[in-house]
N, C-alpha and C positions, 0 to 999 in steps of 0.2 A: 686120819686117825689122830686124834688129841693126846700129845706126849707132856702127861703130866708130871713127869719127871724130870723134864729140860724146866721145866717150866718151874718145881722146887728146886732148882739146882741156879738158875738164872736170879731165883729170888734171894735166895742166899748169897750169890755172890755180888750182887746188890749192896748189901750193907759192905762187904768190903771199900767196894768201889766210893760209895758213902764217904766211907770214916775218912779214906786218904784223899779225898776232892777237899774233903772240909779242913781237912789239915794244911792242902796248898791253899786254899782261900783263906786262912786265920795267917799264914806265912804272907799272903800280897799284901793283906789289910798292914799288918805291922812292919811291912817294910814301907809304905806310902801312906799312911796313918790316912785315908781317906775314908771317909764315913759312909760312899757309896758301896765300898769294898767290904766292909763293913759289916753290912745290912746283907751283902753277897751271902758274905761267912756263916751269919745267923741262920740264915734261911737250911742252910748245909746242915745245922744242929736239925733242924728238924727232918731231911731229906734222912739221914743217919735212922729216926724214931719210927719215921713214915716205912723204909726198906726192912727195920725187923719186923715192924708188926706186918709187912704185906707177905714176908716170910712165915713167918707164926701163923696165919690164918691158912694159906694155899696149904701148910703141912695140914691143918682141919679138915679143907676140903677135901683132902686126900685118903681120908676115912671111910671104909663102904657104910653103906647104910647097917642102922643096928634096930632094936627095938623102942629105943626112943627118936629115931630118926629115920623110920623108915624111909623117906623118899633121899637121902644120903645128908650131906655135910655142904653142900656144895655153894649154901647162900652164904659161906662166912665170907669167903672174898668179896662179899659188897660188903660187909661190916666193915674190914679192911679198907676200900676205899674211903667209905663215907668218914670213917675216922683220919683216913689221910687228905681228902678235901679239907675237914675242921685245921690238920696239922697245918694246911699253907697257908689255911685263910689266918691265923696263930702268926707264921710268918709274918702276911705281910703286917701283921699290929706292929712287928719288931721291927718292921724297916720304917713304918713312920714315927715308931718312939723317937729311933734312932736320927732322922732325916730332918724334924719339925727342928730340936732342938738348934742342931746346926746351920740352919736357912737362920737361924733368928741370932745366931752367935757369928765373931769374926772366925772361920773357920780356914788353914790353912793345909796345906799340902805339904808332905816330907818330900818322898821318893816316888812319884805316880806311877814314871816310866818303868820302871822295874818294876813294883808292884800289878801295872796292869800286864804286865809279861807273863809272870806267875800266874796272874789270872786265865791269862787268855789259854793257855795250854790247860790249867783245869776247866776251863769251858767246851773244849773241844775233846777229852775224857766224856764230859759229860754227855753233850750233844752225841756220841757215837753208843753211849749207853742205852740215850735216851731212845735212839732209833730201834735198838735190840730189843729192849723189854716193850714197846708199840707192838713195832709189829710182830714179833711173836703174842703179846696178850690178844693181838685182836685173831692169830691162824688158829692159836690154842684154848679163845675161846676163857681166858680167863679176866675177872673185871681187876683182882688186884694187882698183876702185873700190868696190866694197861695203866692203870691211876698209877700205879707205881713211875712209869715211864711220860706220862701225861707232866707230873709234879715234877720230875727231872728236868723236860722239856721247859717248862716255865723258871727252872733254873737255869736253864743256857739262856730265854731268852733275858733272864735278870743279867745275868751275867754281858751280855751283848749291851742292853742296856747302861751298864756300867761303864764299861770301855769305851762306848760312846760319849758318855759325858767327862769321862777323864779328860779324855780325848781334848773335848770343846773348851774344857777347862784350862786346857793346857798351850790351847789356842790361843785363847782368848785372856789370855790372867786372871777371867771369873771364877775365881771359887766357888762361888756360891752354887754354879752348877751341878759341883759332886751330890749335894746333897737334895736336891731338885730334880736331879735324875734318879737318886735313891728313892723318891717322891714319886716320881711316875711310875718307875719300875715296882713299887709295893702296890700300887692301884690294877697296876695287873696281874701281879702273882694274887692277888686278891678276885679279882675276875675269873681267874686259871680255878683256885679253891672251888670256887660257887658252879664252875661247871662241872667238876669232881665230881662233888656232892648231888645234883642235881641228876647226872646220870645212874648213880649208884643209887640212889633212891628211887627212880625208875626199877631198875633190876628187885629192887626188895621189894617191891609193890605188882610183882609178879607181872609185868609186863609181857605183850604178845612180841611173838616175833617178828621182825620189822615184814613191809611189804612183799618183798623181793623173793625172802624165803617163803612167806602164805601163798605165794604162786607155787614154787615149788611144788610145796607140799600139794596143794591139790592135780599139779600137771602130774606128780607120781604117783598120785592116788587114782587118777581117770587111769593113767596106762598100765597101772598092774592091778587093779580088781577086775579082768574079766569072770562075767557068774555070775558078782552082786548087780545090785538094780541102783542103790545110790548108797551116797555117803555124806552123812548133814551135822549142826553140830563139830565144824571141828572148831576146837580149840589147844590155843596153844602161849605156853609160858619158860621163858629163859630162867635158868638157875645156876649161875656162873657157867661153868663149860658145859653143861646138858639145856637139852631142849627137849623139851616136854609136850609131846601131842598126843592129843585122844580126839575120835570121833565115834559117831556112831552108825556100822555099818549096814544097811538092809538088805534082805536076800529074802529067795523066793521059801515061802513057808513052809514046802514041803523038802527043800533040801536037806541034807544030813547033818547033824552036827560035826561030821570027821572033813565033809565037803567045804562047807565055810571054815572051817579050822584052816585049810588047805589056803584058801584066799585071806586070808587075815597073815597068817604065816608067808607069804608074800609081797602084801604088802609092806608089814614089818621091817622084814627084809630090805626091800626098796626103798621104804622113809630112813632108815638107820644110814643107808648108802647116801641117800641124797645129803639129809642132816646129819653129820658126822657128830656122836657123843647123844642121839636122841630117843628118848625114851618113851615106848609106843605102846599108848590102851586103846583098845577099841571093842566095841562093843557091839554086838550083831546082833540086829532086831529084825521079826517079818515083815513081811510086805505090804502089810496094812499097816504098820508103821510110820510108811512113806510119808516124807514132808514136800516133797518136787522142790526143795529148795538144796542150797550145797552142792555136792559135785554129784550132776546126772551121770550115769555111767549107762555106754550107748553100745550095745551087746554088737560083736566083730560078724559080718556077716561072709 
């Protein structure tokens, strides 16, 4: 059952968790005045923009369907993402405003050691967030709590990034590192963006359900139509946490309308069980209908 309420409740406390990461990350930058740390911080402002608005949309999705929306509310969580992919790819522009300048200037270090301390504890906040809103978006079936946690993700790995090059910096006397690794670290929170985007555009573009579940759906469809003769024509489309399947069923011509009622209302039943959150049309046609194509259905002897 998809608890769409852990799931508003998770999203909101999101931006908490937001505001006060970004506060310890603007507190490591100015105690180590390092440009890596920095670029960290930046990124945090838009983590902060990214967490209300995936807030804001999942409360949308949460609207039943009305008469301007009959099939429900439920694609705003991709608007959500794809707006929060644009927000990191926006990041990382800021980490190389940030990083070009100082690879080109003599650029030095305050306090690293402490600064990357502060860090490192708000990295490990994060990483344990980022785990929460994952895998819950992917049990609950929602795409803005995923991207939500996706973008988070690619702030521990910035963050990791970061401490790394302190680190080497601090090894080595190169400065120049901190800001070379701000450098590499915005080419992949920039890469992180682009795969946001790219999945949540899938989702708006009414994509099928992946493979794994099209077996499903017709291994539940063979074992609970006993009566009809087949089932062809299916298809099927994600819309944040619902999944959407229609086919169309064939039964013998002379059967009743209350009789196929009877085997539609079980299968229903059974795709609903298999695909948790799925919402099922079908359609029953006679038996000259037949396409011998889709799922044969092989009468119990």
């Amino acid at each position: 059952m998809v608890d769409r309420t852990r799931v508003s409740q998770l999203a909101l406390w999101s931006i908490f968790i937001a505001f006060a990461v970004m506060g310890v990350k603007f507190i490591a930058w100015q105690i180590s005045g390092s440009i890596a740390l920095f670029s960290d911080a930046l990124e945090s402002i838009v983590n902060v923009v990214a967490a209300a608005i995936a807030w804001w949309t999942i409360r949308i999705s949460l609207k039943p369907a009305d008469t301007s929306h009959p099939f429900g509310h439920h694609k705003a969580e991709y608007f959500s993402a794809v707006i929060e992919g644009v927000l990191v790819v926006v990041a990382a522009l800021l980490i190389f405003r940030e990083a070009v300048p100082a690879i080109l200037s003599d650029h030095h270090l305050e306090a690293p050691g402490a600064g990357m301390a502060v860090n490192a504890a708000a990295a490990a906040v994060n990483g344990f967030w980022a785990w929460l809103l994952i895998s819950t978006g992917r049990r609950e079936r929602s795409p803005a709590l995923s991207a939500d946690g996706q973008h988070i993700l690619a702030d521990v790995v910035t963050s990791v990034g970061v401490l790394i090059g302190l680190a080497l910096a601090i090894l080595t006397g190169w400065s120049i590192l901190d800001p070379l690794m701000a450098l590499v670290v915005g080419v992949n929170v920039l890469r992180e963006g682009w795969k946001v985007i790219a999945s949540s555009i899938s989702g708006l573009m009414d994509s099928a359900l992946d493979g794994t579940e099209i077996d499903l759906i017709n291994k539940t469809i063979l074992e609970n139509s006993l009566g009809a003769l087949e089932a062809h024509d299916i298809k099927t489309r994600t819309s944040g946490a619902v999944s959407f399947i229609e086919f169309h069923l064939v039964v013998d011509a002379s059967m009743s309308v209350a009789d196929s009622h009877v085997i539609c209302d079980r299968l229903e039943s059974a795709l609903k069980t298999a695909v948790p959150g799925a919402v099922v049309t079908i359609h029953v046609e006679p038996d000259h209908k037949r396409k011998n194509s889709g799922v044969e259905i092989v009468p119990q002897k």
